[in-house]
VEXROSE-44605 format. One record per residue (C-alpha): residue number from 1; residue in one letter; z, x, y. Coordinates in pm, whole numbers, m for minus. Each point is the difference from the previous one (the first is absolute). Example, Ala and Ser with C-alpha at 12.3 -4.5 7.8 and 13.67 -1.06 7.14 Angstrom:
{atom 1, 'a', {780, 1230, m450}}
{atom 2, 's', {m66, 137, 344}}
% end
This chain:
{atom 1, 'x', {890, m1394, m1231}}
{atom 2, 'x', {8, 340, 197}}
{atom 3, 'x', {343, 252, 35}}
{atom 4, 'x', {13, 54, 346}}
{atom 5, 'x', {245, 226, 158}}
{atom 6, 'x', {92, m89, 371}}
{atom 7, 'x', {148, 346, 192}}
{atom 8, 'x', {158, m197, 326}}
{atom 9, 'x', {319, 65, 211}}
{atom 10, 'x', {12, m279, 203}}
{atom 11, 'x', {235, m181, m291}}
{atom 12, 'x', {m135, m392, 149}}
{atom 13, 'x', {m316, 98, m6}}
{atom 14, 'x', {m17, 119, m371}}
{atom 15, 'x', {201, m285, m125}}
{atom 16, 'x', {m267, m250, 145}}
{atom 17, 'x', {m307, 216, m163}}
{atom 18, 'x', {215, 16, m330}}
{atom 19, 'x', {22, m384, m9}}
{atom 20, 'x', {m365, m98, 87}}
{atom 21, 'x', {m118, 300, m229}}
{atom 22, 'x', {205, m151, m267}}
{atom 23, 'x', {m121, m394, 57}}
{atom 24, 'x', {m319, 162, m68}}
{atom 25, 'x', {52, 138, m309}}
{atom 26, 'x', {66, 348, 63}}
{atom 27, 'x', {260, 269, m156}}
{atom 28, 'x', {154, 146, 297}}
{atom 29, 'x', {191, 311, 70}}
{atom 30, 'x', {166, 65, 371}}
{atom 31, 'x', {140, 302, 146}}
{atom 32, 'x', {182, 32, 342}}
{atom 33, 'x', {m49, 417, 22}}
{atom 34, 'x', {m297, 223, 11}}
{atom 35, 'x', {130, 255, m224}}
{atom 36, 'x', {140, m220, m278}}
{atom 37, 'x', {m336, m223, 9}}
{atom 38, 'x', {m186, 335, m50}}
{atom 39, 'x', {173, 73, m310}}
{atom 40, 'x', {m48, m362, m100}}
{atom 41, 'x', {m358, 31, 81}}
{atom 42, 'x', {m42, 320, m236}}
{atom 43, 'x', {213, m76, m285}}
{atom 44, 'x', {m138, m362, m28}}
{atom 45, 'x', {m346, m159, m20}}
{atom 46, 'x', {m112, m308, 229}}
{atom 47, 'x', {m338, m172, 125}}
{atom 48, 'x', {96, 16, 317}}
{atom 49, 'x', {250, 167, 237}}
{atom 50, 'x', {95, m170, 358}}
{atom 51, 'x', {82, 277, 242}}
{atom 52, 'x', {202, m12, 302}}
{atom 53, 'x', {m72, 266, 245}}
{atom 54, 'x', {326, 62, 170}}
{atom 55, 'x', {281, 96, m288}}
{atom 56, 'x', {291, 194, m43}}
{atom 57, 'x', {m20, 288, m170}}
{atom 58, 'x', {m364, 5, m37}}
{atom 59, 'x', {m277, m140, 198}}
{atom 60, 'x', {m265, m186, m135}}
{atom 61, 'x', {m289, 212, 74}}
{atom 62, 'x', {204, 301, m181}}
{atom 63, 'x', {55, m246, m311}}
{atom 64, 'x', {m382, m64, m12}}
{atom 65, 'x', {m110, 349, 27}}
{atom 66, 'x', {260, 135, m279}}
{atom 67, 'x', {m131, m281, m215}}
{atom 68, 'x', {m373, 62, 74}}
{atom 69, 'x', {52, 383, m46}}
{atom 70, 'x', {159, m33, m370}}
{atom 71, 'x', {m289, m197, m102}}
{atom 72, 'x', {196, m385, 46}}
{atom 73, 'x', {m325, m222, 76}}
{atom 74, 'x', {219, m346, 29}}
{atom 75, 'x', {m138, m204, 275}}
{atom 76, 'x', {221, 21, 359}}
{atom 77, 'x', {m13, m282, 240}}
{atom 78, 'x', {225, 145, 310}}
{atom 79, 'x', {208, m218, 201}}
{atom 80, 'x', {70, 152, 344}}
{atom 81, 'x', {138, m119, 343}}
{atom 82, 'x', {m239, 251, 134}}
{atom 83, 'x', {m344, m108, 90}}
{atom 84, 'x', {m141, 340, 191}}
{atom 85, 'x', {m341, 157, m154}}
{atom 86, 'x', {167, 320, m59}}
{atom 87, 'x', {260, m152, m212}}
{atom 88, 'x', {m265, m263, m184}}
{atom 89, 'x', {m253, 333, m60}}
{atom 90, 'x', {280, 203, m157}}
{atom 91, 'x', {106, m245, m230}}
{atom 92, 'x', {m307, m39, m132}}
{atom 93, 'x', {m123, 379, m5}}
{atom 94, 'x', {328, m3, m223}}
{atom 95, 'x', {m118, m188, m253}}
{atom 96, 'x', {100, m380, 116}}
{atom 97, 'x', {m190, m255, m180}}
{atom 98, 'x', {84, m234, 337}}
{atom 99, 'x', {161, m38, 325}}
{atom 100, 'x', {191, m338, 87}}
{atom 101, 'x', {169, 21, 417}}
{atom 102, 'x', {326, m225, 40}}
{atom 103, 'x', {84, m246, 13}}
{atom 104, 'x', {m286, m149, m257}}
{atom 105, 'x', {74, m309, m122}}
{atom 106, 'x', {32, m71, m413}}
{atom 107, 'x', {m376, m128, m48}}
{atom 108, 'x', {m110, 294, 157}}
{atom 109, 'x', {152, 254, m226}}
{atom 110, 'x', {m47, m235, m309}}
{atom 111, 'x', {m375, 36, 61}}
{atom 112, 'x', {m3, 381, 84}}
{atom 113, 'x', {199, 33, m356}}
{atom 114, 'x', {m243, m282, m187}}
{atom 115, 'x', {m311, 201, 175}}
{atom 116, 'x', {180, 379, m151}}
{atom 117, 'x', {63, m120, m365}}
{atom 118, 'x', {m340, m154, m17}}
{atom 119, 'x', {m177, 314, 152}}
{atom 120, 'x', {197, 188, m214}}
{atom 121, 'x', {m118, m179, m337}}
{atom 122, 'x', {m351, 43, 117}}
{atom 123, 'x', {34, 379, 68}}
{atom 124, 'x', {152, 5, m381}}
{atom 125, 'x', {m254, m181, m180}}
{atom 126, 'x', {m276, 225, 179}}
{atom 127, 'x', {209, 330, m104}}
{atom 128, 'x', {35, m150, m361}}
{atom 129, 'x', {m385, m43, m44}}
{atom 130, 'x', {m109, 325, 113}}
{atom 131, 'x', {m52, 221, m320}}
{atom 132, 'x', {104, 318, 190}}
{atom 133, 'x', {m97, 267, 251}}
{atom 134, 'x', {m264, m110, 215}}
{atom 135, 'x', {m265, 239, 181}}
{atom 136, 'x', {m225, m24, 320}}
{atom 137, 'x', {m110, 280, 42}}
{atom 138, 'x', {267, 226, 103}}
{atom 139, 'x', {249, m226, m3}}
{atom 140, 'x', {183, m58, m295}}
{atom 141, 'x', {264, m327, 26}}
{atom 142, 'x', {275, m81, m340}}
{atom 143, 'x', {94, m334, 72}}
{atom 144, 'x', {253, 36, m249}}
{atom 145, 'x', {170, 303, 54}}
{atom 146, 'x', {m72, m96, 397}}
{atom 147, 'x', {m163, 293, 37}}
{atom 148, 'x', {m290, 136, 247}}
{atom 149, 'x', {m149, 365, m6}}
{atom 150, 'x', {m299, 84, 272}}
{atom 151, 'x', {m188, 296, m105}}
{atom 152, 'x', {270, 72, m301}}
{atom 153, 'x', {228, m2, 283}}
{atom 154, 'x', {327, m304, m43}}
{atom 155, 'x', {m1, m210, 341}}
{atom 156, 'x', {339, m120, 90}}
{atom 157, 'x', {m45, m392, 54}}
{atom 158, 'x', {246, m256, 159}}
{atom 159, 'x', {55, m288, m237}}
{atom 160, 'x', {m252, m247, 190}}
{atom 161, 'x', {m235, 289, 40}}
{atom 162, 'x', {m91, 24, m338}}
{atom 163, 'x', {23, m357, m35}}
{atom 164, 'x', {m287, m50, 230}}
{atom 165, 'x', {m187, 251, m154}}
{atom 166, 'x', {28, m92, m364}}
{atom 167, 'x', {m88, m367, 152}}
{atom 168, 'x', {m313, 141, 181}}
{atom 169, 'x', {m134, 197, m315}}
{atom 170, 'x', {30, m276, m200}}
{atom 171, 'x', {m261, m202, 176}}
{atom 172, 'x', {m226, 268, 141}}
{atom 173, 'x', {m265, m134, 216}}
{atom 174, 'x', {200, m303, 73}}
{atom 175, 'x', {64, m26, 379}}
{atom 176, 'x', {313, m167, 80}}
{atom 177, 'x', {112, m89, 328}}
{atom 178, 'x', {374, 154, 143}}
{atom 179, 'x', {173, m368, m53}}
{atom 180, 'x', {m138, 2, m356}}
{atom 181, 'x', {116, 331, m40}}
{atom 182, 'x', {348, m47, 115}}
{atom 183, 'x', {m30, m317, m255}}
{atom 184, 'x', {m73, 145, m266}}
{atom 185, 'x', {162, 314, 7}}
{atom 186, 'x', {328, m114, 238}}
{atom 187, 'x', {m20, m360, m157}}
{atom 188, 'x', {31, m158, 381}}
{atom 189, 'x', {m250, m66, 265}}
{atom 190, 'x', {116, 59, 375}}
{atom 191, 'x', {m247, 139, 249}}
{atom 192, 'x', {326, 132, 118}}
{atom 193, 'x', {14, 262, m218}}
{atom 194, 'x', {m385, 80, m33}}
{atom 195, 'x', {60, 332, 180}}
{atom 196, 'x', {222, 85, m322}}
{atom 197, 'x', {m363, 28, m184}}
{atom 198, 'x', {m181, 159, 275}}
{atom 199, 'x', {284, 335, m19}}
{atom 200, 'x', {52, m27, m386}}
{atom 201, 'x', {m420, 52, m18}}
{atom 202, 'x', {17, 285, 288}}
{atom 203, 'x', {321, 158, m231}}
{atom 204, 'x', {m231, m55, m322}}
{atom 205, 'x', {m317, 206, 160}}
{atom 206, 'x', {221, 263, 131}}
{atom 207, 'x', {133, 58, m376}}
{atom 208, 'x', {m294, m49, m201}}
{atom 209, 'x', {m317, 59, 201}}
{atom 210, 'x', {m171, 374, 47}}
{atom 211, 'x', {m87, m173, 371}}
{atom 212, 'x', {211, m298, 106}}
{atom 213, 'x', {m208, m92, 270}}
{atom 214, 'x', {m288, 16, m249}}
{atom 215, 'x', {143, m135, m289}}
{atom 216, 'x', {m142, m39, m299}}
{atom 217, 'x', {205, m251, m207}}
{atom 218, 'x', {167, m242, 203}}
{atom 219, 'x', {m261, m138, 209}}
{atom 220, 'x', {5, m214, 332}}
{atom 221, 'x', {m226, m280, 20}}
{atom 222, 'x', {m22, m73, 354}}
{atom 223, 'x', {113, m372, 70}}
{atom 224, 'x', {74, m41, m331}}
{atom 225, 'x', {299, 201, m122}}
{atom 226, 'x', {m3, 329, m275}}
{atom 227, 'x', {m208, 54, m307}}
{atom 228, 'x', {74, 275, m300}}
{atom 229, 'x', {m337, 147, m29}}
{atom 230, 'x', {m191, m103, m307}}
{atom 231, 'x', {m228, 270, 34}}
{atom 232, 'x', {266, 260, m106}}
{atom 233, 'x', {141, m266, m289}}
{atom 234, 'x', {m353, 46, m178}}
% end
């Protein structure tokens, strides 16, 4: 059973997603206003928080950054009537876990938030088994602490940033494709989205590499997908 706190103003529209989330088991939590979900969002702790885009009082993408910026890593799935790239890019440079474009229908967002809770047990276990601080080279990653310096220098990651990383540089050498990527680390597959891993990688490079067009961790197999290089892991 997850605690899941929906954030919608369109009062039909949460009272449906309260109802299926609740035939499926889940504790759930709905606000109508931006500013009073915020404070909701801060003062409480969920698994997952369903984000409308348009609010009163405070917009979605405002609510995800203030969350993301005082160190509140709970998931995001966004639920927007806008579908524009702009919109879909900022959400996400924000810190949104996901991106779901009314209408959707129920299935669909029962399997984004299945796909979120199971990534998100994943990305726990593999934080609970590291021992600490891990080094390649100059880069030094804490998954606990969530946590990545670059030539004793702290990097500023978005939340899926560092989730990709920590997932590459725990298999280096291993050469997964983008769709396996956006599996593993998203917890859905939609060739869709595959872009989403091509400018997360390019964002990655430009924070930790001394030559992102020459990088020398995260590695492009060509046909293939990325690598984290081994050599450096040695």
């Amino acid at each position: 059973m997850s605690n899941i706190l929906v954030i919608e103003d369109d009062a039909d529209l949460a009272e449906i997603i309260d109802l299926h989330l609740r035939d499926n088991g889940h504790q759930v939590l709905v606000s109508n206003d931006g500013l009073c979900g915020y404070d909701i969002a801060s003062a409480q702790s969920f698994d997952l928080i369903l984000l409308d885009l348009g609010l009163p009082n405070m917009d979605g993408i405002e609510i995800c950054r203030k969350l993301r910026q005082n160190d509140e890593l709970t998931p995001v799935l966004m639920l927007t009537a806008r579908d524009s790239e702009l919109d879909r890019v900022l959400g996400l440079e924000m810190g949104a876990d996901d991106y779901l474009v009314k209408p959707f229908s129920i299935r669909e967002l029962q399997a984004r938030i299945k796909a979120i809770l199971r990534r998100q047990q994943l990305l726990k276990r593999m934080k609970n088994t590291a021992t600490g601080p891990i080094a390649f080279r100059e880069l030094e990653i804490n998954p606990a602490k969530r946590l990545v310096n670059v030539r004793t220098q702290a990097v500023e990651l978005t939340a899926k940033e560092f989730d990709l990383l920590l997932f590459l540089t725990a298999h280096p050498g291993q050469v997964y494709s983008r769709e396996q990527l956006l599996d593993s680390v998203w917890g859905y597959s939609s060739g869709y989205f595959e872009h989403t891993i091509n400018s997360n990688i390019n964002r990655l490079r430009n924070k930790i590499e001394r030559s992102p067009s020459a990088p020398e961790y995260i590695l492009t197999v060509r046909g293939v997908g990325y690598k984290f290089n081994d050599k450096v892991a040695d």
